[in-house]
C-alpha positions in Angstrom: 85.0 51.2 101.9 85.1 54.7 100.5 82.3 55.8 103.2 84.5 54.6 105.3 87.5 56.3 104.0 85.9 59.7 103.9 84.4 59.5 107.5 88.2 58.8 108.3 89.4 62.1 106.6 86.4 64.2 108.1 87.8 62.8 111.7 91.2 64.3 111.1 90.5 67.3 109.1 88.2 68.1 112.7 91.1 67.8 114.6 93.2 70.1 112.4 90.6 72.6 113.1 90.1 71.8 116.6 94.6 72.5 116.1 94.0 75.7 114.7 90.8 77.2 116.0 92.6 78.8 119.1 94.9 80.6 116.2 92.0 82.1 114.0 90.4 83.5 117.1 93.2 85.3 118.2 94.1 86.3 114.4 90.6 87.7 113.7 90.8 89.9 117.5 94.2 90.8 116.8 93.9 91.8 113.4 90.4 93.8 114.4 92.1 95.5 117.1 95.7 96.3 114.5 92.8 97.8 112.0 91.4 100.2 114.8 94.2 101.5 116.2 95.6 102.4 112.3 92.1 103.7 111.6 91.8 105.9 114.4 95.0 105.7 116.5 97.7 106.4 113.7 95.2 108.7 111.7 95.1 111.3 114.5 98.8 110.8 115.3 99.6 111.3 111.8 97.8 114.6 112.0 99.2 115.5 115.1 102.4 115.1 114.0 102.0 117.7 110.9 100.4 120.4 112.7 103.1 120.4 115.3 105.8 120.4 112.3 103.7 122.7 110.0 103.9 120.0 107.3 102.0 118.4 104.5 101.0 115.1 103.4 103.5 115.8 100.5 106.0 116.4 103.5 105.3 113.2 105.6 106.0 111.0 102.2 109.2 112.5 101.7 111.7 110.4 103.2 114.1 113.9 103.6 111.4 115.5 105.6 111.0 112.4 107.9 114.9 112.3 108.6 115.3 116.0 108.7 112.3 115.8 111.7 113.4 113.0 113.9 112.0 112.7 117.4 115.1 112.5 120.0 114.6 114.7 122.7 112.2 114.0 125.5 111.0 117.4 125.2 109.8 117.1 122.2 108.5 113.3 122.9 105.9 114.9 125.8 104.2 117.3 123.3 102.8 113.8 121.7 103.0 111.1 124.7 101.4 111.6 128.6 105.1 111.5 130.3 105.8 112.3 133.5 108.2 114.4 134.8 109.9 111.5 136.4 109.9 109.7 132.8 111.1 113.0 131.4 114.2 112.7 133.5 114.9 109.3 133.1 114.7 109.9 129.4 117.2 112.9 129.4 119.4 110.1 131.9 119.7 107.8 129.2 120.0 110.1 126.2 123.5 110.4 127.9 124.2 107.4 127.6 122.3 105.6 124.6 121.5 107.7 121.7 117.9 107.8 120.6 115.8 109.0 117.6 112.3 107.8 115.9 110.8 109.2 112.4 107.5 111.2 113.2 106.0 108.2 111.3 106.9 105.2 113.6 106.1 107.5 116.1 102.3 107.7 115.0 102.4 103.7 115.2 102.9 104.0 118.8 100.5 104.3 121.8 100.9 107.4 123.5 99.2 106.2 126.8 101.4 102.8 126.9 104.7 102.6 126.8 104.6 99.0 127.3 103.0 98.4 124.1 105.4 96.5 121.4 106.1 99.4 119.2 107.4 102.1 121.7 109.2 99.1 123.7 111.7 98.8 120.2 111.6 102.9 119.9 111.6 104.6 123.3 114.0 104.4 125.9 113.3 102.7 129.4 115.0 102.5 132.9 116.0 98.6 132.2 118.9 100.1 129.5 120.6 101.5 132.6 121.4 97.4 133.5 125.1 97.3 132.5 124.7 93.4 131.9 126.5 92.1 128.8 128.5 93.6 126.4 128.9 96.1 123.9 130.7 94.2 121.3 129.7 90.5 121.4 130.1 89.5 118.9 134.1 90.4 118.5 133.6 92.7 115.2 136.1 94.7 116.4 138.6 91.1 116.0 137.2 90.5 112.6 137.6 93.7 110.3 140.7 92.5 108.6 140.8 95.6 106.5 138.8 99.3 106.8 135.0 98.5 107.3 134.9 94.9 106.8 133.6 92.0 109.1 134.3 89.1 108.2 133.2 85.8 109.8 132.8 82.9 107.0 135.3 81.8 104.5 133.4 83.0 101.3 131.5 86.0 102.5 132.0 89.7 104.6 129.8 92.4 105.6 130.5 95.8 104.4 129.9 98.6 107.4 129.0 101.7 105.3 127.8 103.7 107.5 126.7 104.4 111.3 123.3 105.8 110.5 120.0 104.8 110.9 116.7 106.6 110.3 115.5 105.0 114.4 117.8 104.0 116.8 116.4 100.7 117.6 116.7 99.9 121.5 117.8 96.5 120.8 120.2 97.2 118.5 123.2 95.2 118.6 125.7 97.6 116.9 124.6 100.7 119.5 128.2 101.3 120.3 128.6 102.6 116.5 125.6 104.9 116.7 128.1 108.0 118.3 126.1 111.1 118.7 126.1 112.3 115.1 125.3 110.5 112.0 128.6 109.0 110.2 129.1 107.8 106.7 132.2 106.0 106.1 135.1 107.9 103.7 135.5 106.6 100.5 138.7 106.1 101.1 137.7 103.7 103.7 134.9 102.0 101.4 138.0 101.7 98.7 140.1 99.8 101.2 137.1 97.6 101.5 136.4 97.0 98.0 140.1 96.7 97.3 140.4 93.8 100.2 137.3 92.1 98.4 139.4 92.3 94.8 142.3 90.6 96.3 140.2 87.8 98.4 138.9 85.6 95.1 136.9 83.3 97.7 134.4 86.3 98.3 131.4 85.3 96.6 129.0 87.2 98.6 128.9 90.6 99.9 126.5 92.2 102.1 126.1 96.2 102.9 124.9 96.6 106.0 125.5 99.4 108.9 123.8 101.3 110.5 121.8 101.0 107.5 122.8 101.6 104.0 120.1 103.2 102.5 120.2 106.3 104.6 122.7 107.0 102.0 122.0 109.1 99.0 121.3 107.0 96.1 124.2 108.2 93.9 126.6 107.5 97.1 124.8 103.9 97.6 125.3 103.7 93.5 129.2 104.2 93.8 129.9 102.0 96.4 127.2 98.7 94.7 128.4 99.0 91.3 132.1 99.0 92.5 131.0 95.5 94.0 129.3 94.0 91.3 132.2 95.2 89.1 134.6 92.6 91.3 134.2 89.5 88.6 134.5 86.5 91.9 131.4 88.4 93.9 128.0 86.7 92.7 126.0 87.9 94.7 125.1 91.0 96.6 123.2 92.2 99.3 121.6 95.3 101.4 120.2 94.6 105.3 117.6 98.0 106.3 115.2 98.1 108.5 114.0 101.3 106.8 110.7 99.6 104.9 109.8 99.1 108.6 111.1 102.6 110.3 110.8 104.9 107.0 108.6 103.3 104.2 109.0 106.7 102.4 112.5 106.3 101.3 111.7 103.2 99.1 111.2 105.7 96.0 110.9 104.6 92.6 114.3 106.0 91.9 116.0 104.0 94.6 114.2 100.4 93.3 115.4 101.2 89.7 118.7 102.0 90.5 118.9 98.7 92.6 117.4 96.6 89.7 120.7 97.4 87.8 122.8 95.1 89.5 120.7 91.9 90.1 121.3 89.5 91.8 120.6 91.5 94.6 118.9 90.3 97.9 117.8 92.6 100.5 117.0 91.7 104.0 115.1 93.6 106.7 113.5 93.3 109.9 109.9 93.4 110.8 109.6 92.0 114.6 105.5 92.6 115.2 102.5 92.6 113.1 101.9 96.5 114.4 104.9 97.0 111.8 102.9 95.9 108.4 101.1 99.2 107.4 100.2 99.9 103.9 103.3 102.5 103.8 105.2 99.3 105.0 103.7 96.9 102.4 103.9 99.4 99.7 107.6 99.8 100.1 108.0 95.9 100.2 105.8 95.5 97.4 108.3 98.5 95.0 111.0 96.3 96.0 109.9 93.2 94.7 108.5 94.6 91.6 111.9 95.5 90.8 112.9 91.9 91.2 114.7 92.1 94.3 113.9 89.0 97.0 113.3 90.0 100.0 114.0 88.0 103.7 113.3 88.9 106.8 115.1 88.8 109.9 113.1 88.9 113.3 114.8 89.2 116.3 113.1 87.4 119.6 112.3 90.2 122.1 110.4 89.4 125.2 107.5 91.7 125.5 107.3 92.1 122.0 107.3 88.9 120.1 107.6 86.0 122.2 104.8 84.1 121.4 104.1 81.9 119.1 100.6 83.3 117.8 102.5 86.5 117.4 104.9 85.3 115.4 103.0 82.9 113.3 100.6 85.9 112.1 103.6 88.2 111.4 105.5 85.5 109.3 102.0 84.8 107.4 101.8 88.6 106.6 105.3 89.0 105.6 104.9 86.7 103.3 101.5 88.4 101.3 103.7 91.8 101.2 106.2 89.4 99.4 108.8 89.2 102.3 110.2 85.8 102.8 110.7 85.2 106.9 114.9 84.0 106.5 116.0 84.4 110.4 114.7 84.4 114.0 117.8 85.3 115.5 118.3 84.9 119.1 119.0 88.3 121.4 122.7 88.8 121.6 124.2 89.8 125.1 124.4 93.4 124.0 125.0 96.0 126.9 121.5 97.7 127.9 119.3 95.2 126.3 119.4 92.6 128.7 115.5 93.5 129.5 114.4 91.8 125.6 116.2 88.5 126.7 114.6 85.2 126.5 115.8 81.5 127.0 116.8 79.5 123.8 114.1 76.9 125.0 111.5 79.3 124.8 112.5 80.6 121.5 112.5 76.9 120.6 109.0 76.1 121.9 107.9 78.7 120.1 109.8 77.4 116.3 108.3 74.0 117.7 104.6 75.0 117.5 105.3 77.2 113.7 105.8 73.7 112.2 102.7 72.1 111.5 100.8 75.4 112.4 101.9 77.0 109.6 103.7 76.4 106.5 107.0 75.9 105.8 107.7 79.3 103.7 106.3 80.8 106.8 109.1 79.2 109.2 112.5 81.0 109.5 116.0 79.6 111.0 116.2 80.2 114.3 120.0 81.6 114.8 122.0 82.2 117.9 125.6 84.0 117.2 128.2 82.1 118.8 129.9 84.9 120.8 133.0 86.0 120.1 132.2 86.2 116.2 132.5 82.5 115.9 129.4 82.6 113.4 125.9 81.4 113.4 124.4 78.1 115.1 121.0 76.7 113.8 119.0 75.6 116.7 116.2 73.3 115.9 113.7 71.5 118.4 114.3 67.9 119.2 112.6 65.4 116.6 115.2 62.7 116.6 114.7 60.1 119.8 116.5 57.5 118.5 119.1 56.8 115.8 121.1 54.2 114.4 122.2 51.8 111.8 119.4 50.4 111.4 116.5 52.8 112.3 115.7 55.9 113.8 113.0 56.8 115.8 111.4 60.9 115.7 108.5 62.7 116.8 106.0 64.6 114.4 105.1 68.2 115.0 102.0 66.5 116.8 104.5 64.9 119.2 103.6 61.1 117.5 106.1 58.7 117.7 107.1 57.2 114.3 110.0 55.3 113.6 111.1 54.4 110.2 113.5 51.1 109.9 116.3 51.0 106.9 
């Protein structure tokens, strides 16, 4: 009987590798190829980038010295990538229209010969922006700010807009209509009407700084405006969203992680869409972050070309997760004006969240999120397991797609 028993288990431990095998083969190749291109790729970038600034490696890991040298002219852009004259133009087209900017070090991430390739796809502009489809305020935060800087959505909860500034312009973004064409921290006067709104609203449990993206402020600015939000006695909880572990590692200094550790609970969230994004300078910024006892989520947005598929996302989640980053959201793409070209259909995004369970564990599978638009809030969309359902049973369908049903 136990022969028997184990030659059962063998059986289906085969098939979960036969499950998984296709997986591993693409994760070793993938991971072989991410390794060369850092190794040689990046490396020669990196230097690249120095001479042409007449830097040091004590520059490049200065988070100042990264802002201060911003890529955003196409001009400059050709002294690093092959462009054409013709891209050149169309670059200097849509600069009039979308503001742009990368930090010289997601710009060694990218592939100068390919502009297709994942990276430059969230950093450079292309042609497809010019597509007026959608719009520029989905999401109706312009309807919900009931008082200076403030969106607010949920009953208990509101985002605070600090500022319009962010260290890369992300092509996706969804807030590019705040970008302007200079970098804009909010008044304090405006922050105070904010923080004044929260001290009168006692249902506000939980505040989140966002932007642009907070900490492009100065820590002693980003200081003033937390600890007047921890001093409100109804908030429990707060929290940052940056994308700057992913776009500039180097301002996640030891200064900035101990002043944050002062007023725990404190929850940061950022936003890592491809596994070309976890560098050691990534990881190490992560890793100073959650030494200081600050969770950390991530929020992924699906962008065709970059991210929509499912070994893709699998292997980023699964690396998030050893630099301590605990994958919180796939959001769908909102309807933003110029970035109709990173759409995808909610079933494909589904087929995709479909495939993560059972393939991977569950700390490794976000929520996948479309915002209702017109700021009507968040809707969990989940693949179809329930066939069947009543009183007295329900029928579903495993991640394997085998029927079970279970009777009450």
């Amino acid at each position: 009987m136990e022969n028997e028993k184990r030659a059962v288990s063998l059986q289906r431990a085969q098939e979960l590798h036969e499950e998984i095998r296709d997986f591993l083969t693409f994760k070793k190749e993938y991971l072989m190829d991410m390794s060369m291109r850092r190794d040689v790729m990046s490396r020669q970038h990196k230097k690249d980038l120095l001479a042409y600034f007449d830097a040091t490696e004590s520059d490049w890991n200065d988070w100042h010295w990264q802002l201060k040298n911003r890529i955003s002219s196409a001009e400059v852009l050709k002294h690093f990538m092959h462009l054409t004259e013709d891209q050149v133009s169309l670059l200097n087209e849509i600069s009039q229209k979308y503001r742009w900017a990368t930090t010289p070090y997601y710009l060694s991430l990218m592939d100068y010969e390919d502009l297709t390739y994942p990276i430059d796809r969230m950093a450079i502009p292309s042609a497809e922006e010019l597509n007026d489809a959608g719009e520029l305020d989905p999401m109706h935060e312009e309807y919900t700010n009931p008082a200076a800087c403030i969106t607010r959505r949920y009953p208990n909860r509101l985002i605070i807009n600090v500022t319009s500034s962010c260290a890369m312009f992300c092509r996706h973004c969804q807030r590019r209509r705040r970008i302007g064409e200079t970098d804009q921290i909010e008044p304090n006067n405006r922050i105070q009407e904010a923080i004044d709104y929260i001290k009168a609203t006692p249902e506000i449990r939980d505040v989140l700084i966002t932007g642009g993206d907070p900490l492009m402020l100065p820590d002693e600015v980003l200081e003033s405006i937390i600890s007047r939000v921890r001093a409100i006695e109804h908030v429990e909880i707060i929290r940052i969203g940056t994308r700057l572990p992913v776009t500039m590692p180097q301002r996640i200094t030891p200064e900035l992680t101990q002043m944050l550790s002062k007023y725990h609970p404190l929850f940061i969230n950022t936003q890592f869409n491809h596994p070309g994004e976890i560098t050691q300078e990534a990881a190490k910024a992560c890793t100073m972050l959650a030494d200081a006892g600050i969770p950390l989520g991530n929020q992924m947005v699906f962008l065709k070309g970059i991210n929509n598929d499912k070994y893709i996302v699998q292997l980023l989640n699964e690396q998030l997760l050893k630099v301590r980053v605990r994958p919180y959201y796939i959001f769908h793409p909102k309807q933003v004006k110029g970035t109709s070209h990173f759409a995808i259909t909610v079933e494909e995004g589904l087929s995709i969240m479909k495939y993560l369970r059972g393939h991977t564990s569950g700390l490794a599978i976000p929520q996948y999120i479309l915002n209702a638009p017109g700021g009507l809030g968040k809707i969990p969309l989940l693949p179809k397991y329930i066939q069947e359902m009543d009183d007295t049973h329900v029928i579903l369908h495993t991640w394997e797609d085998k029927e079970v049903e279970i009777i009450y």
